[in-house]
C-alpha distance (Angstrom), angle and dihedral (degrees) to the residues before:
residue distance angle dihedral
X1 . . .
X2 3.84 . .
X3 3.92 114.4 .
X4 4.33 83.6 -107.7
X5 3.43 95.0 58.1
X6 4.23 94.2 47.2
X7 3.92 85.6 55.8
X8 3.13 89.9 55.2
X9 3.64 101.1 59.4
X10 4.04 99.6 26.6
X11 3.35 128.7 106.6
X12 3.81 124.7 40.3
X13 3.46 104.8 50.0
X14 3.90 87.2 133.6
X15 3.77 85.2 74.1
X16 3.88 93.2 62.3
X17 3.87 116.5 122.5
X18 3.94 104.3 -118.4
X19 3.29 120.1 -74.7
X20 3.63 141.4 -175.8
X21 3.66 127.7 -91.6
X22 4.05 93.0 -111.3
X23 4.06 89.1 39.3
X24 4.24 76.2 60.6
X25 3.49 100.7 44.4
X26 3.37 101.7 49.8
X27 3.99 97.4 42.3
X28 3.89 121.8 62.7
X29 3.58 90.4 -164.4
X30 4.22 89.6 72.0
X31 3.94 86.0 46.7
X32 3.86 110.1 127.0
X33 4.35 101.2 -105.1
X34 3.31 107.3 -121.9
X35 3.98 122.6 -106.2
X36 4.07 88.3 -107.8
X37 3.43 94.6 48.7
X38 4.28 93.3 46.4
X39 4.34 85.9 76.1
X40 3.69 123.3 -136.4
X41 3.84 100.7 -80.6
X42 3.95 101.8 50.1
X43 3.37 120.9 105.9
X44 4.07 120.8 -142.9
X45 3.93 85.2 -116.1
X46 3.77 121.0 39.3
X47 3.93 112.7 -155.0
X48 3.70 116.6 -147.3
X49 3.90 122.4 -102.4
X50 4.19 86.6 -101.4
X51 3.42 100.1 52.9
X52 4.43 97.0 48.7
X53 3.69 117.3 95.6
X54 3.93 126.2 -141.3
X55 3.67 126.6 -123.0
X56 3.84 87.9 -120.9
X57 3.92 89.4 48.7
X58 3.66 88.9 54.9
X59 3.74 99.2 40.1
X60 3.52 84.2 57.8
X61 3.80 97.9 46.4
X62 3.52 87.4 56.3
X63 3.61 96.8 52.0
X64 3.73 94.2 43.5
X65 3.80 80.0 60.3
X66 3.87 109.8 51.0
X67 3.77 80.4 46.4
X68 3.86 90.6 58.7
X69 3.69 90.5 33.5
X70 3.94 90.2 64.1
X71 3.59 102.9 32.1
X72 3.80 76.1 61.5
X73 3.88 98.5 51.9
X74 4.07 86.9 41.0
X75 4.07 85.9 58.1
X76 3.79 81.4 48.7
X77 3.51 93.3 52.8
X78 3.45 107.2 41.5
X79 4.35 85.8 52.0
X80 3.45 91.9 63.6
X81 3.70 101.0 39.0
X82 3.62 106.0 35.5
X83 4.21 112.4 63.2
X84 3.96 88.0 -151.1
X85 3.89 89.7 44.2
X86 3.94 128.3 -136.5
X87 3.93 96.3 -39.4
X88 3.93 91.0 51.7
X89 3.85 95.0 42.7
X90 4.03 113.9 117.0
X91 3.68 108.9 -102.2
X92 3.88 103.6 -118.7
X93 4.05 87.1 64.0
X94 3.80 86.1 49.4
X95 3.67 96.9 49.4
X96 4.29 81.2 43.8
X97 3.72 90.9 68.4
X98 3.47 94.8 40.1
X99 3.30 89.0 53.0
X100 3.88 102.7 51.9
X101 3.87 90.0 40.9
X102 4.09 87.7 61.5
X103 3.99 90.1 41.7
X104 4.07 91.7 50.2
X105 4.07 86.1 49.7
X106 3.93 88.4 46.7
X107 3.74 85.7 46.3
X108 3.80 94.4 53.9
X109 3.89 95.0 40.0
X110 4.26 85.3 57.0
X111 3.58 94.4 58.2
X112 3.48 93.6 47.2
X113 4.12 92.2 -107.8
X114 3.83 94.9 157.5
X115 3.95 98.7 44.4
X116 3.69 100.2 92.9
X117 3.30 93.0 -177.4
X118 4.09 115.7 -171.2
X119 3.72 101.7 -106.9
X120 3.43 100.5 36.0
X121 4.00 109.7 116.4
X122 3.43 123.4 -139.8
X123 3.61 100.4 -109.7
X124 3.79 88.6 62.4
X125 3.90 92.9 50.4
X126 3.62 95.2 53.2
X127 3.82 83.8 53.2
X128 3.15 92.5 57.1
X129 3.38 101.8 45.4
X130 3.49 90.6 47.9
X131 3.29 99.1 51.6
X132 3.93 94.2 47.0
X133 3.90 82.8 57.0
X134 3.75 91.5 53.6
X135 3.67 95.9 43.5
X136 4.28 84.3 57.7
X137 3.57 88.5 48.0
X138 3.83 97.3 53.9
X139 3.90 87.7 50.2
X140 3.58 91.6 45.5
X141 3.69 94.1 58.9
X142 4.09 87.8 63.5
X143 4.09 80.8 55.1
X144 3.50 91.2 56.7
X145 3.54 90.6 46.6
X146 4.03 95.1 54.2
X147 4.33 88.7 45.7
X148 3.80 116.6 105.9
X149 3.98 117.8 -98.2
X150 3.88 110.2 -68.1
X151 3.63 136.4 125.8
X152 3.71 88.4 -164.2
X153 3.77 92.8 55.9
X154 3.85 96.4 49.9
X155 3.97 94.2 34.9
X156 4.17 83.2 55.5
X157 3.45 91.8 49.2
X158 3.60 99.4 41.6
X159 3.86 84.8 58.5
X160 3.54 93.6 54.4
X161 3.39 98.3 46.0
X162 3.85 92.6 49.5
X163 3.78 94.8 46.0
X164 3.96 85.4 44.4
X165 3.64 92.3 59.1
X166 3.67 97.3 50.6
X167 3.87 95.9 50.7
X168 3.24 106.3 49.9
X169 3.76 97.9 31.7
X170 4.09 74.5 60.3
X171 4.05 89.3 36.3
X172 4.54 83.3 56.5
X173 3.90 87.0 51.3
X174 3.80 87.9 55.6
X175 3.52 96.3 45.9
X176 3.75 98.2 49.5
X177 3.95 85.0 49.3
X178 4.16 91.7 56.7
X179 3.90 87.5 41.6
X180 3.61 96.7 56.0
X181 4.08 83.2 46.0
X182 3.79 96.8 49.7
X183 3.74 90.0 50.4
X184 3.76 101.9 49.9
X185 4.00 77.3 47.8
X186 3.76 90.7 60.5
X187 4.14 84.8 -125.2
X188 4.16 94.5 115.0
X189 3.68 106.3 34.7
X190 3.74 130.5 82.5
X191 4.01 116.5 -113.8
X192 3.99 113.3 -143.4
X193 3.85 137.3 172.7
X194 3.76 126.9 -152.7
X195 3.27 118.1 -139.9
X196 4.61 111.9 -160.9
X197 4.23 108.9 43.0
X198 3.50 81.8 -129.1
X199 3.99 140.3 149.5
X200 3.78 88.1 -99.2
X201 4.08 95.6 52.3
X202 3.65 78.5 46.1
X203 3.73 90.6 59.3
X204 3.67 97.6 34.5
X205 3.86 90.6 56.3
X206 3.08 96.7 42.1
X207 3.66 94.4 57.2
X208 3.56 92.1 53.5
X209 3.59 97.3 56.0
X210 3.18 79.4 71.3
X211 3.94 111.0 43.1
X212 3.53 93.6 29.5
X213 3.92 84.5 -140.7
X214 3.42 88.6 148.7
X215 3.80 145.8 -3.5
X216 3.90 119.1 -116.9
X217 3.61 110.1 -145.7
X218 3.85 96.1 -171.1
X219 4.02 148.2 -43.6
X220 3.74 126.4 -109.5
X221 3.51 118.1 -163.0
X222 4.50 128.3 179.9
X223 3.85 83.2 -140.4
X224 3.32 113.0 66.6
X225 3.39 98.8 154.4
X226 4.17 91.9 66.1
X227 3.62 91.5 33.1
X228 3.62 124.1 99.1
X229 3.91 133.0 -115.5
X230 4.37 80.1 -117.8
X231 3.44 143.5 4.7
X232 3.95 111.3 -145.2
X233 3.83 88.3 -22.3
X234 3.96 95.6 -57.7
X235 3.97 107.8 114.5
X236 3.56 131.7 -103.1
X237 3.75 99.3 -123.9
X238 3.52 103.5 -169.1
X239 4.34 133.5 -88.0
X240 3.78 129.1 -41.3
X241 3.64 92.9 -100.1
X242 4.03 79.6 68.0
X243 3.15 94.7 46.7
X244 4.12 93.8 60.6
X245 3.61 89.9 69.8
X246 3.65 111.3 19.6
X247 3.86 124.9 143.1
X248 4.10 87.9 -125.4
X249 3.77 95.8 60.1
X250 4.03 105.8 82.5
X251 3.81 81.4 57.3
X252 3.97 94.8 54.8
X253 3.74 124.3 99.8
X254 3.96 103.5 -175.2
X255 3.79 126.9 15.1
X256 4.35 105.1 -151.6
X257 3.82 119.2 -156.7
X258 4.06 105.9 -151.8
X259 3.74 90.6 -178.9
X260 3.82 100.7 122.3
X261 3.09 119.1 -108.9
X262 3.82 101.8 -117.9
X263 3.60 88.1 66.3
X264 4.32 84.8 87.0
X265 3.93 99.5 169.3
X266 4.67 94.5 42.4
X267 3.89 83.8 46.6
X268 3.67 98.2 48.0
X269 4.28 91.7 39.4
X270 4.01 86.0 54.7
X271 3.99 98.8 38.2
X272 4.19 79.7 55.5
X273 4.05 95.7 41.9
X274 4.11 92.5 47.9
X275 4.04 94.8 36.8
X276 3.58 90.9 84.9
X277 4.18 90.3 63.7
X278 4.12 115.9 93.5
X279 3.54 81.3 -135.5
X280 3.99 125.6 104.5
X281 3.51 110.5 -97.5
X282 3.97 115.0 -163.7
X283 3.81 131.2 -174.4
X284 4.09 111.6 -136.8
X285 3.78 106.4 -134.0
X286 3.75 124.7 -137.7
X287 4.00 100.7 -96.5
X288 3.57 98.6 -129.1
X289 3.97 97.5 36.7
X290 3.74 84.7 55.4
X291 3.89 99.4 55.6
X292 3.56 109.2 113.8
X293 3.86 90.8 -4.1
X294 4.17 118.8 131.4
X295 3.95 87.6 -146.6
X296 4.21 82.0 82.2
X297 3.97 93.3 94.0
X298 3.52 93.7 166.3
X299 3.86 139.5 2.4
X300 4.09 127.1 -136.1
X301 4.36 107.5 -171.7
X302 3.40 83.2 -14.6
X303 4.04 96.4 -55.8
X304 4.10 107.5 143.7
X305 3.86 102.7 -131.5
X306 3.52 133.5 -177.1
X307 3.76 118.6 -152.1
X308 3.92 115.7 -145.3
X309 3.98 100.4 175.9
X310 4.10 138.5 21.8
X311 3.70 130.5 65.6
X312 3.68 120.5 -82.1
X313 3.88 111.4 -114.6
X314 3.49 116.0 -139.9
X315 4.17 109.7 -153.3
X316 3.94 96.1 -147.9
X317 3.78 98.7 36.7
X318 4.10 80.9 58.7
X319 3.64 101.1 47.0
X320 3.90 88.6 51.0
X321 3.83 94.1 48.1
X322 3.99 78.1 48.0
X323 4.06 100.0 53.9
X324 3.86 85.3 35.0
X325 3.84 88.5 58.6
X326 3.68 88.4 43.3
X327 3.62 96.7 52.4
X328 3.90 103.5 43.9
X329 3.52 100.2 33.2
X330 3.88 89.6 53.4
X331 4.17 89.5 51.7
X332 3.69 86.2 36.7
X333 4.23 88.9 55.5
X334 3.98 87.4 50.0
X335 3.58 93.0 50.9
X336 3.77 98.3 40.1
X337 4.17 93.0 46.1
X338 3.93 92.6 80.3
X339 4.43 86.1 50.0
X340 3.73 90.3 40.3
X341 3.85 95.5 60.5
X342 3.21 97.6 47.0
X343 3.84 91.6 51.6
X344 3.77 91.0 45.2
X345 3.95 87.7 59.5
X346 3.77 95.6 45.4
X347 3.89 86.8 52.6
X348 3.91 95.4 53.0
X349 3.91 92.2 42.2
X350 3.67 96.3 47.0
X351 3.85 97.8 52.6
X352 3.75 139.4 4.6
X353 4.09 109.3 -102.2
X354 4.04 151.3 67.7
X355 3.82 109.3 -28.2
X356 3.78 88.1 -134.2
X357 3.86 133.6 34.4
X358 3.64 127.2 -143.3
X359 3.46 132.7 -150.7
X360 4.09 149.5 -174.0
X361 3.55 108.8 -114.2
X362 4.11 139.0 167.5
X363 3.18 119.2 -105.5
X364 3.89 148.4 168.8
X365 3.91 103.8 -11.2
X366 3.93 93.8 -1.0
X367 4.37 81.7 -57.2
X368 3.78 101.2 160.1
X369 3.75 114.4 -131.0
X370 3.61 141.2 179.5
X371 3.71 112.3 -112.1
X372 4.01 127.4 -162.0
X373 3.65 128.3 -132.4
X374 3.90 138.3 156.4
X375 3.35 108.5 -105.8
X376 4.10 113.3 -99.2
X377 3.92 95.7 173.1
X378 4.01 141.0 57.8
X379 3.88 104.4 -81.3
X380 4.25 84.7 -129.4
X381 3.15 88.8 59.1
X382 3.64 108.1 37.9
X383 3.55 116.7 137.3
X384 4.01 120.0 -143.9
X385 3.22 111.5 -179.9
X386 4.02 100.7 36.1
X387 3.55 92.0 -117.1
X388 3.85 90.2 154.0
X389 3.97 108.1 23.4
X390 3.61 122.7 -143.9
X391 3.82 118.3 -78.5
X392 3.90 133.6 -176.5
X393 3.56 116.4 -63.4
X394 3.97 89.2 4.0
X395 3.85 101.7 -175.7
X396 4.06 92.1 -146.1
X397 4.14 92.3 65.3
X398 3.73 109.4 91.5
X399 3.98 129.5 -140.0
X400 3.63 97.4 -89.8
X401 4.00 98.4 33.1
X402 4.17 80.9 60.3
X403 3.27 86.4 61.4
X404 3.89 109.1 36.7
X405 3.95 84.2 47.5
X406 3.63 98.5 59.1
X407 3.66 93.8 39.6
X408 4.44 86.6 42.2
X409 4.16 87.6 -129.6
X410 4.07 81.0 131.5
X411 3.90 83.4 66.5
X412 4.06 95.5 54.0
X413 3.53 92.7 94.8
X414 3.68 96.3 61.2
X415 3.83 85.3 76.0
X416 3.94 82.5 80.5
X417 3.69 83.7 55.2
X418 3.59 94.1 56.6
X419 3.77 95.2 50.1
X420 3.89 94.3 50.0
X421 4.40 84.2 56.7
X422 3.80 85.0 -114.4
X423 4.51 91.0 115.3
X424 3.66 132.9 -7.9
X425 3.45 134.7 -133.6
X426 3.86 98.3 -100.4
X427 4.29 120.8 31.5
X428 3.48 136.8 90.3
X429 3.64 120.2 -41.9
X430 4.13 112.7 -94.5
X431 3.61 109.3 -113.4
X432 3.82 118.6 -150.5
X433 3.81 113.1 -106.1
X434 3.86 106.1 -97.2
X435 3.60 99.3 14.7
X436 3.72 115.2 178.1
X437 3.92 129.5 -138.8
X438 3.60 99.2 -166.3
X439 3.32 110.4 -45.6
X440 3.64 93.8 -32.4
X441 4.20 119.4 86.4
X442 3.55 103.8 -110.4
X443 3.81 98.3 -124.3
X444 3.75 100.1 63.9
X445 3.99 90.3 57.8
X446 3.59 90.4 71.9
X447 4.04 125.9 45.2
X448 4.16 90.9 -153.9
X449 3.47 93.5 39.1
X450 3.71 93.6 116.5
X451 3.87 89.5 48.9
X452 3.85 83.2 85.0
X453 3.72 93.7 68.0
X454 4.30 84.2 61.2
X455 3.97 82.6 103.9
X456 3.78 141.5 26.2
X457 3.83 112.0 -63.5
X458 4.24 105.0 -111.5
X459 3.97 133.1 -140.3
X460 4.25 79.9 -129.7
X461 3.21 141.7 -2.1
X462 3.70 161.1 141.8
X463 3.96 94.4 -36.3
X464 3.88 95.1 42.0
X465 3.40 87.1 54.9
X466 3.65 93.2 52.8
X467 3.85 97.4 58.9
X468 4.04 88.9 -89.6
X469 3.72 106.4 121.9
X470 3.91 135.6 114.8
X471 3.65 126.9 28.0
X472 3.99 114.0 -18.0
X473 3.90 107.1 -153.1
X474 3.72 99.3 -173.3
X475 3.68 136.8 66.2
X476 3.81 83.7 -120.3
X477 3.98 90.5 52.1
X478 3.65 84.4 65.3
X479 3.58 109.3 35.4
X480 3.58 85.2 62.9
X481 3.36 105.0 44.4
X482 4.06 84.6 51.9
X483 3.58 94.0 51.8
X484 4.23 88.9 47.1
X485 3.72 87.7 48.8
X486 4.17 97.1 45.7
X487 3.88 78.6 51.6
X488 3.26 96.0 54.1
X489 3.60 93.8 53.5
X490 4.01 95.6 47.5
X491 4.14 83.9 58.0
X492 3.27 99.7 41.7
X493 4.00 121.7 145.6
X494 3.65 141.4 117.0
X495 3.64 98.3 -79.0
X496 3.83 97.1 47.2
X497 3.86 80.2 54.7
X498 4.30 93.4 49.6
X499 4.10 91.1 47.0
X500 4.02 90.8 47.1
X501 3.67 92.1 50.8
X502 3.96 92.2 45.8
X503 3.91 85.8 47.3
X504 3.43 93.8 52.2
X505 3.65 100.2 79.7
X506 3.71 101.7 46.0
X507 3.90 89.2 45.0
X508 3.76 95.1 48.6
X509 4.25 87.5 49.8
X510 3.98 94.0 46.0
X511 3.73 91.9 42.8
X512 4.14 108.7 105.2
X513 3.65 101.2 153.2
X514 3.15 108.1 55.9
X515 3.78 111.1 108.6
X516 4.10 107.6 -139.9
């Protein structure tokens, strides 16, 4: 095997579905990679794109919770000092406490409390935090100074803001702790991949060696030939037409191009090649063309980049679409238990098999997951990887899956999915992995067809609702349900979500020609 073509398969094999020990042997693909060939950012587990945190997620976790944390100790307070408790208290001492809780989380956001940066040692965090709390303090004494006469008042508060300050200075010490763990887990910092072993990947990586504002996974380069086994100790995994399909990619936030930028026609040939991934793809601008420049949309260790495909994720819009997934599918679960029993008996008494069928699906950033389903056809004859979609009258449905597939029952068990964080309620419809159109696999009919994977796969949404649900046979089947799906994801907010889910019903009811 030439050293080109062992790039081009090394790395990841931790990712690999299980296999057998002969299915090991016998390909060097499965091999374990060894520990010099793994690079000095990867993690021994990679966690998928959905299940990583942002620094701005967590900063605001953390806030959230000092905020709860002495609202709490206020309640406290007022109990013991107040003979009609917290609901009787006067209002000026209310609005007292709520003022020095907002000052002590201003004071803590100035001294850059809730940064966590990666290198930042613990010693300088407790500073910090400290120091934010005594910074609140000092402009909490004017407070007390502007309060009504009352000993009671300003002994209560005094309390409070001494027991304040010793929580959640402790509270900070517990969060840096779980910070530190989630990164060495892989769960908090950003995966990228380079794309040109040039002298700006060199740069780039080199710079985050230091920061640790992200981990590099690998480099991918058209020119093997010139390119080197490594840049900066991070391997050279193999070309771009690798990269399209390998193993590491569900797991990658941002892909970065490092081919300069004068080199017009290579940049333009990759930005076209990659454009097709749901991942971000960025452009990494010449440093000192860049300075003062508005192309510089974002920064990563201080390197101006400017990204030219992807979808931008916004943090709170996701954590919303999270608890709102939470929320109904747990009240959807309790009301769908009573239906879902009586479905799982009809499916045992009609035919001989598994209640429920699973099945490898894409997910979030092309993620494969296993999805849940009753099962609709003859267990000899089921059919994982939709190689031959269901058609009218198909023989291999059974009584009951007729039934449960025109109605979508099969699909109630994907509300489990959607709890775990594997779907949500609302997005485009999982495909299975290596679903077939034809004789053609449906992903190479459509150039964006991976741009449906930019967002959590859904139970419904925006296509089903538009008549595009089931099998699609024809090219056009799926170009359509693409271009419904991109849509979708362009709208995209908590209100699309609410009317898809109220359409649902209504559309699923009028719905006759869909075949199931």
């Amino acid at each position: 095997m030439t050293p080109a073509a062992a790039r081009a398969i090394d790395a990841g094999t931790d990712l690999a579905a299980p296999e057998t020990a002969p299915a090991r042997a016998t390909r060097p693909d499965l091999q374990p990679v060894p520990s010099d060939r793994r690079g000095p950012f990867r993690p021994f587990r990679l966690a998928p794109a959905r299940e990583r945190l942002s620094g701005t997620t967590v900063a605001r976790i953390v806030r959230a919770c000092d905020i709860v944390l002495m609202a709490v100790i206020a309640w406290a307070v007022l109990s013991l000092t107040q003979a009609a408790g917290p609901l009787g208290a006067p209002f000026h001492e209310v609005l007292a406490y709520a003022l020095a809780g907002l000052l002590s989380a201003w004071g803590l956001k100035a001294t850059g409390a809730y940064g966590f940066a990666a290198a930042e040692p613990l010693a300088l965090h407790m500073v910090r935090a400290g120091g934010g709390l005594v910074l609140a303090a000092l402009a909490g004494s004017l407070l007390l100074m502007l309060l009504p006469p009352g000993e009671g008042v300003r002994a209560g508060l005094g309390l409070w803001w001494v027991t304040s300050f010793a929580l959640v200075y402790l509270s900070h010490l517990a969060w840096w702790l779980s910070v530190r763990g989630w990164r060495k887990a892989g769960m908090l910092t950003p995966n990228v991949v380079v794309v040109g072993a040039t002298k700006g990947a060199e740069r780039l990586i080199g710079t985050l060696l230091e920061t640790r504002e992200a981990a590099v996974l690998g480099v991918f380069d058209d020119r093997l030939g010139r390119a080197p086994d490594a840049v900066c100790r991070v391997p050279v995994l193999g070309d771009t037409q690798a990269l399209l399909g390998h193993r590491v990619m569900p797991f990658v936030d941002r892909i970065v191009i490092t081919v300069p930028s004068t080199a017009q026609a290579r940049v333009r040939q990759l930005i076209e090649k990659l454009r097709i991934l749901p991942n971000d793809v960025s452009l990494l601008l010449d440093f000192d063309a860049a300075e003062g420049s508005s192309r510089a949309l974002s920064r990563l260790a201080e390197a101006p980049l400017a990204q030219v495909s992807g979808h931008a994720r916004d943090e709170a819009r996701a954590a919303w679409k999270r608890v709102q997934d939470l929320v109904l599918g747990s009240a959807a679960l309790v009301a769908a238990l009573p239906v879902m029993a009586l479905v799982a008996v009809a499916v045992k008494l009609d035919s001989p098999g598994p209640i429920l069928f699973r099945q490898r699906r894409h997910g979030f950033n092309n993620e494969e997951i296993v999805v849940w389903k009753f099962r609709s056809m003859r267990h000899d004859r089921a059919d994982h990887c939709a190689c031959q979609q269901v058609t009218e009258g198909d023989d291999r449905v059974t009584r009951v899956g007729r039934f449960i597939r025109k109605t979508s029952l099969d699909e109630l068990p994907q509300i489990l999915n959607v709890l775990t964080g594997a779907m949500s309620l609302v997005g485009p419809r999982p495909h299975a992995v290596g679903m077939k159109t034809g004789e053609t696999e449906s992903a190479r009919l459509v150039a964006q067809y991976a741009h449906r994977h930019r967002i959590k796969p859904g139970i419904t949404g925006w296509a089903a609702i538009h008549g595009s649900r089931g099998p699609v046979h024809t090219p056009a089947d799926v170009r359509r349900r693409v271009a419904l799906d991109v849509e979708y994801i362009e709208r995209q907010s908590l209100w699309l979500d609410l009317y898809i889910l109220l359409m649902t019903l209504p559309c699923l009811l009028g719905d006759r020609a869909a075949v199931r």
